[in-house]
N, CA, C and O atoms as a Tinker XYZ file with bonds, in Angstrom:
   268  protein
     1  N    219.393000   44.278000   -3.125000    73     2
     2  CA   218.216000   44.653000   -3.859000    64     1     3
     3  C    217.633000   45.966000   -3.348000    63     2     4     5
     4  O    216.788000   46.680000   -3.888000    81     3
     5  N    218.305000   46.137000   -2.123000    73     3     6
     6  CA   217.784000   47.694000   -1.909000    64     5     7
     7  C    217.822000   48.550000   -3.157000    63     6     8     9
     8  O    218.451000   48.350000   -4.196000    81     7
     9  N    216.652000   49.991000   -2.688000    73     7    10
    10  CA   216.917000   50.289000   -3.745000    64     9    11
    11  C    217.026000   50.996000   -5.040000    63    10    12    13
    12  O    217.224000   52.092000   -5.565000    81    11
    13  N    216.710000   49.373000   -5.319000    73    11    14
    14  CA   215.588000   49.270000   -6.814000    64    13    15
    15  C    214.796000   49.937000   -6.733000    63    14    16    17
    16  O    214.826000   50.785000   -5.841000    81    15
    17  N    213.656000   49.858000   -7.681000    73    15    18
    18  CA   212.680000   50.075000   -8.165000    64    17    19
    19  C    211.810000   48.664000   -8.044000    63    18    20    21
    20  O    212.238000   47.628000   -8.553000    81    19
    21  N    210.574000   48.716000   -7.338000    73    19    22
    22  CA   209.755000   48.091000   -7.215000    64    21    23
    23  C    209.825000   46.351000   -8.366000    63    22    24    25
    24  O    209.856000   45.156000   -8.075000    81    23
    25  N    209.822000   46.978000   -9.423000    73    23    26
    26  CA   209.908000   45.998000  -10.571000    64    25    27
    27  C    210.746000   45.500000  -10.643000    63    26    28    29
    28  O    210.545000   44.366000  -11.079000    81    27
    29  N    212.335000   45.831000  -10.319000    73    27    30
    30  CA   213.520000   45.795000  -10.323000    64    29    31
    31  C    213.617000   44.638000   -9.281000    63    30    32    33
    32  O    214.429000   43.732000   -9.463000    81    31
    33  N    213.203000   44.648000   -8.732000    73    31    34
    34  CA   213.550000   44.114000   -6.998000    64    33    35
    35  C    212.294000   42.859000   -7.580000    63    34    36    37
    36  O    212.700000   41.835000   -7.030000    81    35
    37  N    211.412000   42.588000   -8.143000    73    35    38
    38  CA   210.277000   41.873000   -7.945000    64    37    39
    39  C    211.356000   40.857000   -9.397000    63    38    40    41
    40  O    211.858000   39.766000   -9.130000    81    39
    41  N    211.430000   41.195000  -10.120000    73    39    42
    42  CA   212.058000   40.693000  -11.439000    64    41    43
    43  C    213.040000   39.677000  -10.714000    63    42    44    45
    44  O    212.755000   38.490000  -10.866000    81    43
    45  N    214.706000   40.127000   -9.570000    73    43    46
    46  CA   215.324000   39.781000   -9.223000    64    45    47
    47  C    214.937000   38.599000   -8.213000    63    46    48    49
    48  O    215.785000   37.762000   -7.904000    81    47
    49  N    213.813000   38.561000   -7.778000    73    47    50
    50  CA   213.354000   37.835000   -6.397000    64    49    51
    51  C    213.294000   36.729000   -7.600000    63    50    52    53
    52  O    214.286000   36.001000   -7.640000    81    51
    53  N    212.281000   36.484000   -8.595000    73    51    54
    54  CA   211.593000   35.567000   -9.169000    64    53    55
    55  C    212.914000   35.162000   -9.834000    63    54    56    57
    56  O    213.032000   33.945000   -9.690000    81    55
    57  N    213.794000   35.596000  -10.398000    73    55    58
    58  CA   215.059000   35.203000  -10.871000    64    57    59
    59  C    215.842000   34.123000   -9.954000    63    58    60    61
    60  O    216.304000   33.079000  -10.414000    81    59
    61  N    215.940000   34.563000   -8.414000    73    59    62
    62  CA   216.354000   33.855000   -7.260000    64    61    63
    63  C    215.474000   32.610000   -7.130000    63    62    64    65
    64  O    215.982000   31.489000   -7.109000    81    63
    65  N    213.994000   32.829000   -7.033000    73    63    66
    66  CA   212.723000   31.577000   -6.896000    64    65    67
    67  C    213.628000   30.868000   -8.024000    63    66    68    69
    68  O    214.479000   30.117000   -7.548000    81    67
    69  N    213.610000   30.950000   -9.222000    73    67    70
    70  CA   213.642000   30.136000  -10.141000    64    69    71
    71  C    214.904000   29.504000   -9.968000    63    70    72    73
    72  O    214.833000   28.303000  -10.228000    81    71
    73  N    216.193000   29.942000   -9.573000    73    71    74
    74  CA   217.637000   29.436000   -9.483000    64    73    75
    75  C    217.243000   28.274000   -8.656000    63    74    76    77
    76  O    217.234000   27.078000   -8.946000    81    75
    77  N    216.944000   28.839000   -7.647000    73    75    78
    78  CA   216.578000   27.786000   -6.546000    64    77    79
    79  C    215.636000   26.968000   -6.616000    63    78    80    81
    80  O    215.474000   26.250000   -5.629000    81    79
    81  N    214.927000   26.843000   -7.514000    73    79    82
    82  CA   213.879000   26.026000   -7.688000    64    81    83
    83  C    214.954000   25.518000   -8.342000    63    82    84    85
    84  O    215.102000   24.414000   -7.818000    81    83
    85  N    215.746000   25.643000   -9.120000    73    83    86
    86  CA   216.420000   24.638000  -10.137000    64    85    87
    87  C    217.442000   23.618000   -9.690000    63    86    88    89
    88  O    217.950000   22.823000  -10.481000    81    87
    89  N    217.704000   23.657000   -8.519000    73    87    90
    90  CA   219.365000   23.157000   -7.966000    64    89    91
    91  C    218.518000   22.197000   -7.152000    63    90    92    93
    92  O    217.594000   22.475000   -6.388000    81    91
    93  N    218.975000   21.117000   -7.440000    73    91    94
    94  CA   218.849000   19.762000   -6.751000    64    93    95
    95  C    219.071000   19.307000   -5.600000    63    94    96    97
    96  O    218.919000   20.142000   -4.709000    81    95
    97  N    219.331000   18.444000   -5.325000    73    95    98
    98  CA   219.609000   17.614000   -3.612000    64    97    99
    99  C    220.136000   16.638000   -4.072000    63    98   100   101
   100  O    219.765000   15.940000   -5.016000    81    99
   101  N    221.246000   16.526000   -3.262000    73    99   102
   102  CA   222.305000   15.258000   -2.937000    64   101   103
   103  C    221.904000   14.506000   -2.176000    63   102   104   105
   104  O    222.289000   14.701000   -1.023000    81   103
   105  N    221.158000   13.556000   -2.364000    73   103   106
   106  CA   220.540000   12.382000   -1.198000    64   105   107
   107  C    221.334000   11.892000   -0.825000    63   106   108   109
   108  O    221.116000   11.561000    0.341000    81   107
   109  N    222.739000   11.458000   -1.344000    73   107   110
   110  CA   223.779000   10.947000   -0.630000    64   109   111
   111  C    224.691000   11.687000    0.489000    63   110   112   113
   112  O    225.469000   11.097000    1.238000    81   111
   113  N    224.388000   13.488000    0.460000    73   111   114
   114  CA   225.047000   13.929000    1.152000    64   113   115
   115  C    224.520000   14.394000    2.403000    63   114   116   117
   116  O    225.022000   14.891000    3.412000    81   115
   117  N    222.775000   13.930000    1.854000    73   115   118
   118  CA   222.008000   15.053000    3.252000    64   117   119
   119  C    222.145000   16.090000    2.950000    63   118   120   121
   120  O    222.954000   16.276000    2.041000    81   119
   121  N    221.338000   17.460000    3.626000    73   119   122
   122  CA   220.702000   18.525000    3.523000    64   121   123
   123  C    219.450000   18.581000    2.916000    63   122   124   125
   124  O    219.293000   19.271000    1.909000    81   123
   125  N    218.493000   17.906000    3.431000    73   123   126
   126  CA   217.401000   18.186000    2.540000    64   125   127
   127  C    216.375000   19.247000    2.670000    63   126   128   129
   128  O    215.204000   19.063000    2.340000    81   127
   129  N    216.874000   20.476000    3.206000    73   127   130
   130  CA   216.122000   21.525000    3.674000    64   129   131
   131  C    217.290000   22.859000    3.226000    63   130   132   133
   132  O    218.365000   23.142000    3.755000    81   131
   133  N    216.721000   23.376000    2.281000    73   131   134
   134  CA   217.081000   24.967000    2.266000    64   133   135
   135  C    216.769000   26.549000    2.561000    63   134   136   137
   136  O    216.006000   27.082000    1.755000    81   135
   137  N    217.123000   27.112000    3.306000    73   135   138
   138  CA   216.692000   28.199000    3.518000    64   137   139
   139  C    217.668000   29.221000    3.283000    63   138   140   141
   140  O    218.861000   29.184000    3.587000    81   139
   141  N    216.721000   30.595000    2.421000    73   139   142
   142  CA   217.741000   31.954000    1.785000    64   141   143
   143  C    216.802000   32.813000    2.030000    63   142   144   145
   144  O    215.627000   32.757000    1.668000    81   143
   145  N    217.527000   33.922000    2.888000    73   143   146
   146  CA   216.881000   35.191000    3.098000    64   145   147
   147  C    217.247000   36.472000    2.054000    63   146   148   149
   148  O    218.364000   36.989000    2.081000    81   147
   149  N    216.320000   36.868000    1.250000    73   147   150
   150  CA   216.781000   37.868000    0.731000    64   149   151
   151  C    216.170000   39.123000    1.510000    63   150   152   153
   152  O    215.110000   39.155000    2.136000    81   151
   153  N    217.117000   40.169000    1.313000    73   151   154
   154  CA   216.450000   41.931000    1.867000    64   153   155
   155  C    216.426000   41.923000    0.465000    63   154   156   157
   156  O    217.270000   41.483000   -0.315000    81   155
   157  N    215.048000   42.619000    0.187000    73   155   158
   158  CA   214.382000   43.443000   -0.585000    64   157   159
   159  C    214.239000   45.210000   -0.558000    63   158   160   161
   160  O    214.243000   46.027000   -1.479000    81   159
   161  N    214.121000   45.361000    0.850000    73   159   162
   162  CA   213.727000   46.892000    1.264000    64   161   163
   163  C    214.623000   46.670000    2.623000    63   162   164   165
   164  O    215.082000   45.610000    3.050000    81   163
   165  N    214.732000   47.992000    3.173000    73   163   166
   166  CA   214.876000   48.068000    4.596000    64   165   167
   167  C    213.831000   47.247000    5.268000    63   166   168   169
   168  O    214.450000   46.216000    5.531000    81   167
   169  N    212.926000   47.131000    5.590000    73   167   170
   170  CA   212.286000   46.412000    6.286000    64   169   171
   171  C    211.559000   45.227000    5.712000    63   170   172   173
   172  O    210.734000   44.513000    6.282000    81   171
   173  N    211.990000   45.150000    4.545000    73   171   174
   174  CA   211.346000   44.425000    3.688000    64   173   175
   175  C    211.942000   43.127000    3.228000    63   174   176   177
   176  O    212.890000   43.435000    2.505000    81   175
   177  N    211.798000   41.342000    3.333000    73   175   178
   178  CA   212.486000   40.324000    3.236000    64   177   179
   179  C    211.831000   39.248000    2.291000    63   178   180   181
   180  O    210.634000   39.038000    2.488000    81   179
   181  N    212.272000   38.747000    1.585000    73   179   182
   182  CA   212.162000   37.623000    1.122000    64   181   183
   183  C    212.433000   35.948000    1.500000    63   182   184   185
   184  O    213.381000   35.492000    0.860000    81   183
   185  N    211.702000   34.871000    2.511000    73   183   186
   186  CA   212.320000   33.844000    2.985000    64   185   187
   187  C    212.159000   32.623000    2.184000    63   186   188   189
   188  O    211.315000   31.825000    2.593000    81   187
   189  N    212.755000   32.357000    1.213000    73   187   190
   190  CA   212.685000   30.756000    0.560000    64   189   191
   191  C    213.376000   29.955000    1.105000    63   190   192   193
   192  O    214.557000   29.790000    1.411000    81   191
   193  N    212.351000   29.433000    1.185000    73   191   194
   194  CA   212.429000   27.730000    1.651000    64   193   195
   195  C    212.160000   26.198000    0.714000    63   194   196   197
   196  O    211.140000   25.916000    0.085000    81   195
   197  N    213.311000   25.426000    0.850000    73   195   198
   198  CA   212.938000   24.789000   -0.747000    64   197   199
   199  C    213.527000   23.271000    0.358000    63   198   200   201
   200  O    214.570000   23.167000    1.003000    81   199
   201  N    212.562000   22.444000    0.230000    73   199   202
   202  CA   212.597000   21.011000    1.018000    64   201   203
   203  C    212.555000   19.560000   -0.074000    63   202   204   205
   204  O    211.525000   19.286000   -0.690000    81   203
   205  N    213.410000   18.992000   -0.150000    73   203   206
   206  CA   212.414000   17.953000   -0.900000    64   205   207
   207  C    211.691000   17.064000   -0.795000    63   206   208   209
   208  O    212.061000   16.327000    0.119000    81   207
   209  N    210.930000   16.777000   -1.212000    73   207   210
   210  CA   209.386000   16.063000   -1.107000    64   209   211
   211  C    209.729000   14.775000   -0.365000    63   210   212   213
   212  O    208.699000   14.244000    0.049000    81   211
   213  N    210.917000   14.045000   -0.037000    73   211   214
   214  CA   210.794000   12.913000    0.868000    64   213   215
   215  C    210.553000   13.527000    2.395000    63   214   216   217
   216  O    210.145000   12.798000    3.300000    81   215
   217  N    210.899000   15.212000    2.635000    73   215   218
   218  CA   210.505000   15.352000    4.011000    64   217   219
   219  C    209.623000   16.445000    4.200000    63   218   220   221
   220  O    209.706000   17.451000    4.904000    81   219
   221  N    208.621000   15.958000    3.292000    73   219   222
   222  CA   207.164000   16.859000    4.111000    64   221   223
   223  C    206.130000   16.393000    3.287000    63   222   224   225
   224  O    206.531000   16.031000    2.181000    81   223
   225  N    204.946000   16.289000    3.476000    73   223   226
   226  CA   203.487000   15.995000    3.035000    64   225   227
   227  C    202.737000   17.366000    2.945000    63   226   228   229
   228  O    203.140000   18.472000    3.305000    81   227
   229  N    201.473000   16.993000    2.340000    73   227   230
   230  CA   200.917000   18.401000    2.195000    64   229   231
   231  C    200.635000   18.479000    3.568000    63   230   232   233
   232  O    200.459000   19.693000    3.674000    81   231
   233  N    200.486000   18.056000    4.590000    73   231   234
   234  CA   199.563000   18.341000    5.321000    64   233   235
   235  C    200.861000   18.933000    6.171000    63   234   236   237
   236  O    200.451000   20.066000    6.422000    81   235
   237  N    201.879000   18.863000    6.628000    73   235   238
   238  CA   202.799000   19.652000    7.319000    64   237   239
   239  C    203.477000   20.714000    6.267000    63   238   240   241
   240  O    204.336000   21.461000    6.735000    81   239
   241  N    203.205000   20.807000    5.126000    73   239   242
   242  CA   203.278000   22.281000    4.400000    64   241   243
   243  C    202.457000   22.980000    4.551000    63   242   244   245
   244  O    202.875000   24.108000    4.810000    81   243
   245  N    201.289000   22.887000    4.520000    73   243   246
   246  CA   200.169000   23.611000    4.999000    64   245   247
   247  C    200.522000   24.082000    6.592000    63   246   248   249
   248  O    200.629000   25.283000    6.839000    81   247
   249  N    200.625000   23.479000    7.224000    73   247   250
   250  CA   201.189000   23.772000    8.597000    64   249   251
   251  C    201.973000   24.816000    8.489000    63   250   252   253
   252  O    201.340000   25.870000    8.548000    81   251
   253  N    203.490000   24.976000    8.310000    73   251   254
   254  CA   204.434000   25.508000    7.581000    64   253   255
   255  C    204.032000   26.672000    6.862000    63   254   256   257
   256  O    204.982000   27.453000    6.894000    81   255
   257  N    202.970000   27.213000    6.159000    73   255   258
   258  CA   202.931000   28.050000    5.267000    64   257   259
   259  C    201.563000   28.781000    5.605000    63   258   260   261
   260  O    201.138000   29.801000    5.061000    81   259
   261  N    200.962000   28.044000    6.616000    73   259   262
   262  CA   199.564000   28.721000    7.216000    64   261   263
   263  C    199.967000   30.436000    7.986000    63   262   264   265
   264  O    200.927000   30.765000    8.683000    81   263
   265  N    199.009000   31.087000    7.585000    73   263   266
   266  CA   198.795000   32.639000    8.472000    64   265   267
   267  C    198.960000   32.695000    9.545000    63   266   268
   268  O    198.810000   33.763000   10.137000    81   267
């Protein structure tokens, strides 16, 4: 995604959010934690993280996603 153009690169990220928001979990196989780093810029990253809801509560997402 280097690059791009600002829009270019922002379009592609949300394209990625959404893939990955879409792909499921195999409870029978385990993995219930995903993590994908995208580069955006040279110094610049994208980290999604996509868990499913049997292993976390709000209150350790908040944890997790706090400043």
């Amino acid at each position: 995604m280097r690059g791009l153009e600002a829009e270019e690169r922002e379009k592609r990220v949300k394209s990625a959010i959404g893939e990955e928001a879409g792909r499921g979990f195999d409870l029978q196989a385990g993995g219930l934690l995903r993590a994908r780093l995208l580069r955006v810029g040279e110094q610049e990253h994208v980290l999604l993280v996509t868990m499913h809801h049997i292993v976390s509560d709000d209150w350790s997402t908040g944890v997790m996603v706090r400043n």
